[in-house]
PDBQT receptor file of N, H, CA, C and O in Angstrom, charges set to zero:
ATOM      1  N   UNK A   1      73.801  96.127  99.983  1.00  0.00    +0.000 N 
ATOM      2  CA  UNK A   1      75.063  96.047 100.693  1.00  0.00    +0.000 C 
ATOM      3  C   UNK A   1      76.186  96.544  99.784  1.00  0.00    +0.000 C 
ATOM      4  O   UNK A   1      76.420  96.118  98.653  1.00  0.00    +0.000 OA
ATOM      5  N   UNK A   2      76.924  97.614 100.510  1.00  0.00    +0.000 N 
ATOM      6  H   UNK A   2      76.734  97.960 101.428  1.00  0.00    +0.000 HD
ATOM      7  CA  UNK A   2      77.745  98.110  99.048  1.00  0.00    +0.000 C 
ATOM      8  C   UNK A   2      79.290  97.248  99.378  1.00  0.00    +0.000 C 
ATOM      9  O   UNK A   2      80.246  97.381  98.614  1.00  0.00    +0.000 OA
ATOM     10  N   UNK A   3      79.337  96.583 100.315  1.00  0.00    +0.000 N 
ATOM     11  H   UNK A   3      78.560  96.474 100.935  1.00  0.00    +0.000 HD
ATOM     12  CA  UNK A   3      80.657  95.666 100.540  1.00  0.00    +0.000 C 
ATOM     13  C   UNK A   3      80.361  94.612  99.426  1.00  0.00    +0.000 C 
ATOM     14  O   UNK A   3      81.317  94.391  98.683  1.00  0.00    +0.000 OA
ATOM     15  N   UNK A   4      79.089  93.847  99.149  1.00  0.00    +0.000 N 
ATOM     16  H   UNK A   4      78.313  94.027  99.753  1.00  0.00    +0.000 HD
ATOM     17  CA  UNK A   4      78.631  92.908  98.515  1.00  0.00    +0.000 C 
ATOM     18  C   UNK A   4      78.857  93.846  96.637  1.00  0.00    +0.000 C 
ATOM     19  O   UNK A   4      79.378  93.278  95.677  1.00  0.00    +0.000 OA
ATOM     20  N   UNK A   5      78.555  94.637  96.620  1.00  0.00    +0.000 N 
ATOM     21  H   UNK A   5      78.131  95.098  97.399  1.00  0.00    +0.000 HD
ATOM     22  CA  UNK A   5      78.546  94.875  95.255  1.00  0.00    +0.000 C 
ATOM     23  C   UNK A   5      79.903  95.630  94.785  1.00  0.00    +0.000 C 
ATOM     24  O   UNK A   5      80.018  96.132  93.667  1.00  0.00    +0.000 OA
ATOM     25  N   UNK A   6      80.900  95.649  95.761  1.00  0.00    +0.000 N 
ATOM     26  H   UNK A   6      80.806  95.241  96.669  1.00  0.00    +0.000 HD
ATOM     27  CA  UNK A   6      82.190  95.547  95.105  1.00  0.00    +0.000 C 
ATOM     28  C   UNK A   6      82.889  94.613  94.879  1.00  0.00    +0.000 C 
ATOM     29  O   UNK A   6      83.672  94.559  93.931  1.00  0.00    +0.000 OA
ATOM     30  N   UNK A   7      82.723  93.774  95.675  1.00  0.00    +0.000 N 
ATOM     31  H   UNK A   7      82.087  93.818  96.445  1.00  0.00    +0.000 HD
ATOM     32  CA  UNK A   7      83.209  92.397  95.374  1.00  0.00    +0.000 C 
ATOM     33  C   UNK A   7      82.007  91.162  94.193  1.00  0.00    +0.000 C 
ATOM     34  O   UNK A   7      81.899  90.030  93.719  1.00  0.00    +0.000 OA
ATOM     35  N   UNK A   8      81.486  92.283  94.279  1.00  0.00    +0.000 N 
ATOM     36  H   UNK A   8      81.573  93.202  94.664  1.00  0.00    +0.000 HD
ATOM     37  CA  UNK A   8      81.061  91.502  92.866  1.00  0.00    +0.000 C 
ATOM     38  C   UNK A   8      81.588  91.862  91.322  1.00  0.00    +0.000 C 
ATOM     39  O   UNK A   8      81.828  91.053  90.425  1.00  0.00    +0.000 OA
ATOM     40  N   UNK A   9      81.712  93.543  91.273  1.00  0.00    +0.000 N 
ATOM     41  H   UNK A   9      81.517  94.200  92.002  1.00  0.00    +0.000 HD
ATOM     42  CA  UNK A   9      82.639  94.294  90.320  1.00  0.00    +0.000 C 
ATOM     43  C   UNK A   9      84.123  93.611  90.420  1.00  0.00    +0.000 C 
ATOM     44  O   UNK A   9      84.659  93.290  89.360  1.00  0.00    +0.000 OA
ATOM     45  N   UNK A  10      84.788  93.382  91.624  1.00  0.00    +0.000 N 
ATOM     46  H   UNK A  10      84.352  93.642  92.485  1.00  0.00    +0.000 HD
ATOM     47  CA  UNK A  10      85.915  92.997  91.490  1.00  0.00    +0.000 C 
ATOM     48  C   UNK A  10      86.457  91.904  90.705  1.00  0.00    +0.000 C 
ATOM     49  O   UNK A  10      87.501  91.765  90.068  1.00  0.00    +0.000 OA
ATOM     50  N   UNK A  11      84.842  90.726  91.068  1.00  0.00    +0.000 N 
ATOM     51  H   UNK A  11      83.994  90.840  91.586  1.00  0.00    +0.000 HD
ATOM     52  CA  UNK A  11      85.047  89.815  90.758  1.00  0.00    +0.000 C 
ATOM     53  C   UNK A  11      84.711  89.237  88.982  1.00  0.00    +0.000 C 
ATOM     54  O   UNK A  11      84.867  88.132  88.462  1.00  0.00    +0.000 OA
ATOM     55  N   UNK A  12      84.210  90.525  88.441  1.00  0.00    +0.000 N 
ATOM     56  H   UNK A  12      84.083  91.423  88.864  1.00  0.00    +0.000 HD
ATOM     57  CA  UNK A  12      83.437  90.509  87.216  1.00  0.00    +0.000 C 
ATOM     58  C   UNK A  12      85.211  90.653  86.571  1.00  0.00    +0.000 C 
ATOM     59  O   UNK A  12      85.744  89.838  85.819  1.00  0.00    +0.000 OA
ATOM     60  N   UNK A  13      85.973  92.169  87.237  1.00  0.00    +0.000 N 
ATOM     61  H   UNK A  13      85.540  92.831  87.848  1.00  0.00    +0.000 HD
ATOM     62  CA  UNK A  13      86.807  92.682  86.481  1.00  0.00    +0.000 C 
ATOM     63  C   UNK A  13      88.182  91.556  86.513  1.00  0.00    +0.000 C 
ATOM     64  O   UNK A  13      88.860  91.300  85.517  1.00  0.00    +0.000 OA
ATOM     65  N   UNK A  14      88.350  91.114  87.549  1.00  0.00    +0.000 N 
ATOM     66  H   UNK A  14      87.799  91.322  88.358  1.00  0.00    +0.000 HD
ATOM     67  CA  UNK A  14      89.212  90.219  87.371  1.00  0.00    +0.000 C 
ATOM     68  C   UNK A  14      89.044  88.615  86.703  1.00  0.00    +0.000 C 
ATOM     69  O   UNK A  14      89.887  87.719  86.752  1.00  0.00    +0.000 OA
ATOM     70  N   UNK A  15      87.631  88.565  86.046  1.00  0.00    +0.000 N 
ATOM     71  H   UNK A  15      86.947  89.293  86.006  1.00  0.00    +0.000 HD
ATOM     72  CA  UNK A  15      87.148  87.117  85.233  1.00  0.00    +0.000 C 
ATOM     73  C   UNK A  15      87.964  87.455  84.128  1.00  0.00    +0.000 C 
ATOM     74  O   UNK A  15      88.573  86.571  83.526  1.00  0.00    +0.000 OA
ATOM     75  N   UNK A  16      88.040  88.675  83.794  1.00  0.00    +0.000 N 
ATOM     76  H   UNK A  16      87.545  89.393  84.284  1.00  0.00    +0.000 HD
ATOM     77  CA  UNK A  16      88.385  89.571  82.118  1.00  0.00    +0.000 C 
ATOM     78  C   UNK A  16      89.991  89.389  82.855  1.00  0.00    +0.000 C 
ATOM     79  O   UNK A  16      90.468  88.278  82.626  1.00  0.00    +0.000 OA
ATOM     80  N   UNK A  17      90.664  90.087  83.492  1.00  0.00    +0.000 N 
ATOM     81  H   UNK A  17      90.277  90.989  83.678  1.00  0.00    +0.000 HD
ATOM     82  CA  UNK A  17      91.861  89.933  83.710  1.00  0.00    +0.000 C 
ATOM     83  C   UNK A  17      92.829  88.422  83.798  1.00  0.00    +0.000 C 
ATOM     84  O   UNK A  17      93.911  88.166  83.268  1.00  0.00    +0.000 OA
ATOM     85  N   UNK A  18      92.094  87.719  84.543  1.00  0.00    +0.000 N 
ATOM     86  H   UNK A  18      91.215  87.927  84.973  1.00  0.00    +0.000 HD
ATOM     87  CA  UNK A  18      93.079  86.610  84.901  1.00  0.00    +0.000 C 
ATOM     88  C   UNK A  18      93.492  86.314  83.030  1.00  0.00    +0.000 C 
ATOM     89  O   UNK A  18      94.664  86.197  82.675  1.00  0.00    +0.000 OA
ATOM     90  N   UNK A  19      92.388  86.238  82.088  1.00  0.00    +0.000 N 
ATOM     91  H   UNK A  19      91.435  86.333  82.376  1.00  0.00    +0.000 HD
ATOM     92  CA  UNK A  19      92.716  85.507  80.384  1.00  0.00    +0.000 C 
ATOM     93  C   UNK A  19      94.468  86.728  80.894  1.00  0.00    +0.000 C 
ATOM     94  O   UNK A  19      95.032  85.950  81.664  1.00  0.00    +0.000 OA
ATOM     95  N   UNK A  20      94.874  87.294  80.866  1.00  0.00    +0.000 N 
ATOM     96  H   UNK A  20      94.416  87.926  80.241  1.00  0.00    +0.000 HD
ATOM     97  CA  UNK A  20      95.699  88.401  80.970  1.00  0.00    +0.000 C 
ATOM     98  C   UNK A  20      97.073  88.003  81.816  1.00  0.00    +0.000 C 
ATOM     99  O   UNK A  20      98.234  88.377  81.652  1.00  0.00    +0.000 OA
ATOM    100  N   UNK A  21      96.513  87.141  82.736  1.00  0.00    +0.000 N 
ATOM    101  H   UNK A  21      95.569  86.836  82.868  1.00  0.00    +0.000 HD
ATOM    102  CA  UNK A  21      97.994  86.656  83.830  1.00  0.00    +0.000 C 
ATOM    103  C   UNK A  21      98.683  85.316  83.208  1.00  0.00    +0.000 C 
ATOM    104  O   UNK A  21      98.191  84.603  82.334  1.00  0.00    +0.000 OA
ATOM    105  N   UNK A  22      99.546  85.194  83.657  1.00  0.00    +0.000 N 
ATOM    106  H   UNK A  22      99.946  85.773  84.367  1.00  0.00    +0.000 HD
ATOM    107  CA  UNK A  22     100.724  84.152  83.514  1.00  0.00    +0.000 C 
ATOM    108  C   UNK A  22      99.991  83.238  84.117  1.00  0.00    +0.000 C 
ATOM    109  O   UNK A  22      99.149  83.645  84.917  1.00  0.00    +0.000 OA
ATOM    110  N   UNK A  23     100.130  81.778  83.885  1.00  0.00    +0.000 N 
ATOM    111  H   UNK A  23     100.815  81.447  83.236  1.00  0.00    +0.000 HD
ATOM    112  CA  UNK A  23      99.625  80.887  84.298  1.00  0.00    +0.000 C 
ATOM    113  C   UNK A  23     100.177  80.555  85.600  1.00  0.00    +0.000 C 
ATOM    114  O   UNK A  23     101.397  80.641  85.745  1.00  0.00    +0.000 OA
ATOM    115  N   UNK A  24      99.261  80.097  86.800  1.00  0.00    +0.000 N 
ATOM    116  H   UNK A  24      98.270  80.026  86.682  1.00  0.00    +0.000 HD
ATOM    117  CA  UNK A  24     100.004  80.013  88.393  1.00  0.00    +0.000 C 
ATOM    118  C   UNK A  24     100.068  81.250  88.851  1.00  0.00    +0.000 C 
ATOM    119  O   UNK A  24     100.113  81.256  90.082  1.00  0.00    +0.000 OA
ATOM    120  N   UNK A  25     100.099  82.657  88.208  1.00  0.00    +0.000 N 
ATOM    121  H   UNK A  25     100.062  82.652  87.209  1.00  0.00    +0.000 HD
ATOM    122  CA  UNK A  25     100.204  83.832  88.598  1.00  0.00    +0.000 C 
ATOM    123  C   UNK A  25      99.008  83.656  89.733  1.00  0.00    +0.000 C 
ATOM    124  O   UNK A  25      98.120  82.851  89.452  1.00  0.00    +0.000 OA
ATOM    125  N   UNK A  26      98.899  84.621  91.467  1.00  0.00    +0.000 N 
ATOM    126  H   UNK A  26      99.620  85.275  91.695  1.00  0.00    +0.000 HD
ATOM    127  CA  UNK A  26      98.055  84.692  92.562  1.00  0.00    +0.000 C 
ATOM    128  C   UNK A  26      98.023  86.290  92.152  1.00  0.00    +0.000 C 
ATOM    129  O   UNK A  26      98.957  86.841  91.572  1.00  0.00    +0.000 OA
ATOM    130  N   UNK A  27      96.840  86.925  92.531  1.00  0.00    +0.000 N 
ATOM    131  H   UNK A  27      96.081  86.477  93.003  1.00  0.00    +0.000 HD
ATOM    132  CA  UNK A  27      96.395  88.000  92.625  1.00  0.00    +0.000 C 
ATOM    133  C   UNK A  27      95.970  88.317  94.150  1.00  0.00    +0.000 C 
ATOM    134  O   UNK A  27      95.295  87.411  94.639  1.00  0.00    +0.000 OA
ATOM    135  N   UNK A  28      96.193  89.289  94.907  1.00  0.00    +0.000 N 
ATOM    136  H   UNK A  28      96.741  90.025  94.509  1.00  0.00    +0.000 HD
ATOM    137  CA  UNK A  28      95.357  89.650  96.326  1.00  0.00    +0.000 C 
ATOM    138  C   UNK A  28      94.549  90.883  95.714  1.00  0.00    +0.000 C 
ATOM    139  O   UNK A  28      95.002  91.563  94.793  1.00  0.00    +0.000 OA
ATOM    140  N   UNK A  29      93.716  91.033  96.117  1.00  0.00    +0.000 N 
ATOM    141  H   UNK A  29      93.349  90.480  96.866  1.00  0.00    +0.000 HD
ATOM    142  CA  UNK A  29      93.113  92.702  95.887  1.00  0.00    +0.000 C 
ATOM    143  C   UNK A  29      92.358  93.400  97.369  1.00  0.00    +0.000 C 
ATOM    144  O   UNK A  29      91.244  93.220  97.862  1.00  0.00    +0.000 OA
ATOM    145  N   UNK A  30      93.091  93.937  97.632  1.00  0.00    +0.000 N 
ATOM    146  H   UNK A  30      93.996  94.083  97.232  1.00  0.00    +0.000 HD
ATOM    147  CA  UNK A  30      92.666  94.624  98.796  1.00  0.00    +0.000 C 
ATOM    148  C   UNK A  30      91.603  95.892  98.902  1.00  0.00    +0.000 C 
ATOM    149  O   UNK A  30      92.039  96.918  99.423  1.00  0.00    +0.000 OA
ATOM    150  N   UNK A  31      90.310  95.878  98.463  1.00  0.00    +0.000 N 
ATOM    151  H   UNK A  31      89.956  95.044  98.040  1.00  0.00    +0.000 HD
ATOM    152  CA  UNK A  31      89.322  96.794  98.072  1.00  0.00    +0.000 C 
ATOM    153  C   UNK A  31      89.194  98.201  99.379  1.00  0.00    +0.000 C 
ATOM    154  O   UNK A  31      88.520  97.852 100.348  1.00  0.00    +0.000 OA
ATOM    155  N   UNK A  32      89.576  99.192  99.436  1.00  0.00    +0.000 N 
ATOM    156  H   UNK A  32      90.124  99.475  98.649  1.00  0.00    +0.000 HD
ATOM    157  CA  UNK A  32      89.437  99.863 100.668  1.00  0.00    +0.000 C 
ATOM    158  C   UNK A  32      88.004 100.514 100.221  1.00  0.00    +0.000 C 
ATOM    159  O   UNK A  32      87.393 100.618  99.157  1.00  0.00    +0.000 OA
ATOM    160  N   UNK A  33      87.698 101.040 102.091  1.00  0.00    +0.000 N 
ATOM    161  H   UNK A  33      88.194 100.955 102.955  1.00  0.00    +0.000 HD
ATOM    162  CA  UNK A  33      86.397 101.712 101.549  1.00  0.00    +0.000 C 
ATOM    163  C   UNK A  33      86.187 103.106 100.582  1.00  0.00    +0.000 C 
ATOM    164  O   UNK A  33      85.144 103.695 100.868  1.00  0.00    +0.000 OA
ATOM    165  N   UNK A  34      86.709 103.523  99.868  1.00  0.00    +0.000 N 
ATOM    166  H   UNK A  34      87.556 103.045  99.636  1.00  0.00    +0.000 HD
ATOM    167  CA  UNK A  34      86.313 104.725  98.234  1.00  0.00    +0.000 C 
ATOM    168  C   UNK A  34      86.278 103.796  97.703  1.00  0.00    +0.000 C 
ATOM    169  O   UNK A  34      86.011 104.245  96.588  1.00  0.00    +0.000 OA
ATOM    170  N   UNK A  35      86.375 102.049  97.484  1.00  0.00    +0.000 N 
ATOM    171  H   UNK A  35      86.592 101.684  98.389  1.00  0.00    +0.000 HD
ATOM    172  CA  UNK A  35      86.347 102.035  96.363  1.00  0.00    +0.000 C 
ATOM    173  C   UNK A  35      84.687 101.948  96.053  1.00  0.00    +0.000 C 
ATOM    174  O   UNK A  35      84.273 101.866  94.897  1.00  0.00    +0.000 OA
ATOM    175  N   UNK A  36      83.919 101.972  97.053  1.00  0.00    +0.000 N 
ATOM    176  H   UNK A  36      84.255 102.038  97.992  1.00  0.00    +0.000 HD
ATOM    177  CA  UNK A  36      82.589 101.870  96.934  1.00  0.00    +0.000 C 
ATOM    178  C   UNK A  36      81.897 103.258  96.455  1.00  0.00    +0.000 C 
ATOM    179  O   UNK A  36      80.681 103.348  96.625  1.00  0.00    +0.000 OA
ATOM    180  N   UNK A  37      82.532 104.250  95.918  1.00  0.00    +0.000 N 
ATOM    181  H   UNK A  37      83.519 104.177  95.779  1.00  0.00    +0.000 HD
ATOM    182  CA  UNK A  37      82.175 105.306  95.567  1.00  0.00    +0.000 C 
ATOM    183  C   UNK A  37      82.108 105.690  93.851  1.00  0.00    +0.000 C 
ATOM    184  O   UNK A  37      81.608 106.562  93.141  1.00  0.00    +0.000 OA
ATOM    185  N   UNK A  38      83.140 104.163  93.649  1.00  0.00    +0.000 N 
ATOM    186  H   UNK A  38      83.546 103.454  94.226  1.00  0.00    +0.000 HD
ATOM    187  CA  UNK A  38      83.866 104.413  91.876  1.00  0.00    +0.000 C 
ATOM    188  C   UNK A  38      83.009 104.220  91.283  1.00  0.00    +0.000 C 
ATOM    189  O   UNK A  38      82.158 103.394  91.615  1.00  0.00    +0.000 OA
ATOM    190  N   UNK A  39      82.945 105.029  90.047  1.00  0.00    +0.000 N 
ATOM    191  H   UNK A  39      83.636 105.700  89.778  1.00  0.00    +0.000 HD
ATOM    192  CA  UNK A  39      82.193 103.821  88.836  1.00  0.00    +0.000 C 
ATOM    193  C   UNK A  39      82.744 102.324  88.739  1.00  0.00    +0.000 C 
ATOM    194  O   UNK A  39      83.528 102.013  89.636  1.00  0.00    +0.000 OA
ATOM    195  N   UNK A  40      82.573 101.761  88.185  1.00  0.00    +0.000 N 
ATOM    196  H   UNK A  40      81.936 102.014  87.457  1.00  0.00    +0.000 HD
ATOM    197  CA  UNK A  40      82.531 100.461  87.370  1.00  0.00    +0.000 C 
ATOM    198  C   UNK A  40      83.810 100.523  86.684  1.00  0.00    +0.000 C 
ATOM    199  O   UNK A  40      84.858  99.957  86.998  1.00  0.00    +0.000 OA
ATOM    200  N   UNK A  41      83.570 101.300  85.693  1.00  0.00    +0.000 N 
ATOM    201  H   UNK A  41      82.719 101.760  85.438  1.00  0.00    +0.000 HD
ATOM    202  CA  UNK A  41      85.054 101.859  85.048  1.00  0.00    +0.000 C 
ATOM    203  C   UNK A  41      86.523 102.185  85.365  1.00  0.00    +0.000 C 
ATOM    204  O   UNK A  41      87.611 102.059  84.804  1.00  0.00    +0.000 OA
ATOM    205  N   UNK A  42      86.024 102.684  86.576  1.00  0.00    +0.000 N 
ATOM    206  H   UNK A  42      85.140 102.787  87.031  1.00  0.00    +0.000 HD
ATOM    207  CA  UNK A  42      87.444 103.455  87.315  1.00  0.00    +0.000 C 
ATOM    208  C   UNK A  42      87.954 102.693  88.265  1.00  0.00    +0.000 C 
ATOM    209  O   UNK A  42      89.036 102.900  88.814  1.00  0.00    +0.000 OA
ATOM    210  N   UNK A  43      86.933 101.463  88.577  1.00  0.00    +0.000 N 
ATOM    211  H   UNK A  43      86.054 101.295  88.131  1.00  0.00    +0.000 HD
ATOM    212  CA  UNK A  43      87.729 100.560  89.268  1.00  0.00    +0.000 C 
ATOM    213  C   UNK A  43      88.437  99.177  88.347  1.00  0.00    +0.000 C 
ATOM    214  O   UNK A  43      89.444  98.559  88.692  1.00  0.00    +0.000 OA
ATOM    215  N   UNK A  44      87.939  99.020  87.608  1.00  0.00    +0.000 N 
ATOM    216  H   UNK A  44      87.121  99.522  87.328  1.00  0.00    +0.000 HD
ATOM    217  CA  UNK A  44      88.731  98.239  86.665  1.00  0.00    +0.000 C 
ATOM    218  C   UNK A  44      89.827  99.002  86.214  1.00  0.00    +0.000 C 
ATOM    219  O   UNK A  44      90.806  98.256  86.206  1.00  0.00    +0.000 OA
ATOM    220  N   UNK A  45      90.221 100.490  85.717  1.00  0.00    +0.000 N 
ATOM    221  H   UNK A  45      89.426 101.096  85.724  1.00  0.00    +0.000 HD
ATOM    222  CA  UNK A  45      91.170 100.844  85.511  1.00  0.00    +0.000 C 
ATOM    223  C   UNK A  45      91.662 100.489  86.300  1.00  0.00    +0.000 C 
ATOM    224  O   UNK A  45      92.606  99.752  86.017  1.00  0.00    +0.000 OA
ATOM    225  N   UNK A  46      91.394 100.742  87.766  1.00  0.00    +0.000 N 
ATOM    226  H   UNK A  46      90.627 101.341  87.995  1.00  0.00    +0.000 HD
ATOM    227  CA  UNK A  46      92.602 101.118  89.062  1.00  0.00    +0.000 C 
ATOM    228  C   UNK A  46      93.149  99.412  89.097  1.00  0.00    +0.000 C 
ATOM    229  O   UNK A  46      94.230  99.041  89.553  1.00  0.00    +0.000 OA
ATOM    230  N   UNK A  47      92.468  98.846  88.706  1.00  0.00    +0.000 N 
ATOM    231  H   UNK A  47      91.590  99.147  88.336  1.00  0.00    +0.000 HD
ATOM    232  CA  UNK A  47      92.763  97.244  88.735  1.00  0.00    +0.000 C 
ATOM    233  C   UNK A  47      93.804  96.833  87.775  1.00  0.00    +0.000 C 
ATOM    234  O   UNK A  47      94.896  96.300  87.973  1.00  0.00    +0.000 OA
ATOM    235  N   UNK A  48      93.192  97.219  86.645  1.00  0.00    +0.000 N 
ATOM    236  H   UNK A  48      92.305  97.652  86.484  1.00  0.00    +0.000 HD
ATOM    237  CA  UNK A  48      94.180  97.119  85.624  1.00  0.00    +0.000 C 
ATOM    238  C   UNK A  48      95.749  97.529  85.758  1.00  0.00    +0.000 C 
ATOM    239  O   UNK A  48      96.743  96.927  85.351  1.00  0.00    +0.000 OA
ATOM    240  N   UNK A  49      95.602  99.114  86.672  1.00  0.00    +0.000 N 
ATOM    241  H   UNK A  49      94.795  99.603  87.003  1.00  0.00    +0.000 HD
ATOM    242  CA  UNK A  49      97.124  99.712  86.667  1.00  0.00    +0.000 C 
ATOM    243  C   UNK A  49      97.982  99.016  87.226  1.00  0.00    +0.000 C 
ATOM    244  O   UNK A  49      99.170  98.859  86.945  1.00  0.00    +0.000 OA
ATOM    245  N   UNK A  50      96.909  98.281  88.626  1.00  0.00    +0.000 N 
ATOM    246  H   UNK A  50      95.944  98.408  88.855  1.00  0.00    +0.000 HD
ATOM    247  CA  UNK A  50      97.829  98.180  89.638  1.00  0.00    +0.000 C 
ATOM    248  C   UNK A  50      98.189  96.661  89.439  1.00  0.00    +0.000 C 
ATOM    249  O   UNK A  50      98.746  96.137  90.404  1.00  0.00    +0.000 OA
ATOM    250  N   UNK A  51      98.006  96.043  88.573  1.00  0.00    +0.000 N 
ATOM    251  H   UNK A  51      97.553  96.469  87.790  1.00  0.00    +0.000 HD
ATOM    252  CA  UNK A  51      98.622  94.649  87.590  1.00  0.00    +0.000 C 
ATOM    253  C   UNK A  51      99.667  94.918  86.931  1.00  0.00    +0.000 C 
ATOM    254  O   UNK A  51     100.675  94.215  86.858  1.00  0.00    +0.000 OA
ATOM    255  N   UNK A  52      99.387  96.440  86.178  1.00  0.00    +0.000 N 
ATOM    256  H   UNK A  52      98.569  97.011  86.237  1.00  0.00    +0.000 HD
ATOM    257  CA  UNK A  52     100.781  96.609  85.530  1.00  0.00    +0.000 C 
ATOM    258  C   UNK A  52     101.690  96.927  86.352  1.00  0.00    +0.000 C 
ATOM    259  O   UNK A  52     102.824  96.490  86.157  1.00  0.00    +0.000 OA
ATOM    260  N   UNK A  53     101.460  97.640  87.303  1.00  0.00    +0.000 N 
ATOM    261  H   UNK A  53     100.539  97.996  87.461  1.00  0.00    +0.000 HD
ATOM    262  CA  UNK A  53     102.461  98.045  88.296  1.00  0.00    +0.000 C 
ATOM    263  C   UNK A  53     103.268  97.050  88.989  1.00  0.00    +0.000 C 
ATOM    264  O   UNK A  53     104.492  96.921  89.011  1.00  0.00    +0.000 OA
ATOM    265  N   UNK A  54     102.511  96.489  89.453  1.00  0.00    +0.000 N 
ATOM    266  H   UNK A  54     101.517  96.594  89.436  1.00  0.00    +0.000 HD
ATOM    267  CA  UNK A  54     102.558  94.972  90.285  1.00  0.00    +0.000 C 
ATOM    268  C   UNK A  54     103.959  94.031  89.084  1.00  0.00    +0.000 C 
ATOM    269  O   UNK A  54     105.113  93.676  89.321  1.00  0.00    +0.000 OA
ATOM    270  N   UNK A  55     103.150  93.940  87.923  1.00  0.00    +0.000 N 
ATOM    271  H   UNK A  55     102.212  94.228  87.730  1.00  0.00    +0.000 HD
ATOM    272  CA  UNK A  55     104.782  93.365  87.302  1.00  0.00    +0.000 C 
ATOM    273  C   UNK A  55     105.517  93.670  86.294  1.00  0.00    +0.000 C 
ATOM    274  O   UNK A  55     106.175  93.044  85.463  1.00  0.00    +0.000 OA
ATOM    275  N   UNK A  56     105.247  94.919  86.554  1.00  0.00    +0.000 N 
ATOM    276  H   UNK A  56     104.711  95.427  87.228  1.00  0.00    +0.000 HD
ATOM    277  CA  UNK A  56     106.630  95.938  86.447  1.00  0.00    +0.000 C 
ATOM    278  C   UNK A  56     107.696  95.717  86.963  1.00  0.00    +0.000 C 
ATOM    279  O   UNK A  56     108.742  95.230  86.533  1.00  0.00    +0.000 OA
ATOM    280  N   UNK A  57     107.253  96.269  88.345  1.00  0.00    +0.000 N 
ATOM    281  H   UNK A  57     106.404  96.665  88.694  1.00  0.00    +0.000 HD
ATOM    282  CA  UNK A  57     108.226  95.970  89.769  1.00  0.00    +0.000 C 
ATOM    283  C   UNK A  57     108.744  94.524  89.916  1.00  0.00    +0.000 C 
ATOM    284  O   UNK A  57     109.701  94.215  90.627  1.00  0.00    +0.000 OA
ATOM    285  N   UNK A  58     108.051  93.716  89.209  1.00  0.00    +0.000 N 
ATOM    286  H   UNK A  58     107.274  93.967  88.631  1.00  0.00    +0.000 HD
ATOM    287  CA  UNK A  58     108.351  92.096  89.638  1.00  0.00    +0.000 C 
ATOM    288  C   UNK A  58     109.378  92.035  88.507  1.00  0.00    +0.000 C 
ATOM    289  O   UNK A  58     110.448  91.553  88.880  1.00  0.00    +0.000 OA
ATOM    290  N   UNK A  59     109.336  92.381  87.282  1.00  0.00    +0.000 N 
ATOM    291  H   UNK A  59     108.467  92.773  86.979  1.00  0.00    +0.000 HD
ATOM    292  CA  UNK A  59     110.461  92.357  86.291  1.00  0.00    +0.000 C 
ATOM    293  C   UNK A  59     112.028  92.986  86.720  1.00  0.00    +0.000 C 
ATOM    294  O   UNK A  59     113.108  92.533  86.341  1.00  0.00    +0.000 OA
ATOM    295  N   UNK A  60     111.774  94.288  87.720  1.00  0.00    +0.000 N 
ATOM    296  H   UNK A  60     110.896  94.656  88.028  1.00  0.00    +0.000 HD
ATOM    297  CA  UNK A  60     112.725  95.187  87.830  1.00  0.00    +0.000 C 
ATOM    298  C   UNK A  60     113.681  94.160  88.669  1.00  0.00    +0.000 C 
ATOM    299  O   UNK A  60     114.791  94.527  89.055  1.00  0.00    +0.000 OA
TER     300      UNK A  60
């Protein structure tokens, strides 16, 4: 099931991320379907960015 094995990557990449968030900080992640096409890698980047992005914008 490739719905099942992104949300298992998601859930691997964000175990490593949350050590990374503010405490009480909520995360949503909205997985569309390419992301079932990524490596491993390229979805943790895209994860990673879109954290920085995310509070960036929350600082601005």
């Amino acid at each position: 099931m490739v719905r099942n094995r992104v949300t298992r990557r998601l859930r691997a990449i964000m175990a490593d991320e949350l050590a990374r968030l503010p405490r009480g900080c909520r995360v949503v992640i909205r997985a569309l379907p390419p992301a079932a096409s990524v490596s491993f890698d390229e979805l943790k980047a895209d994860v990673a960015g879109g954290i920085r992005r995310a509070f960036a914008k929350a600082d601005t």
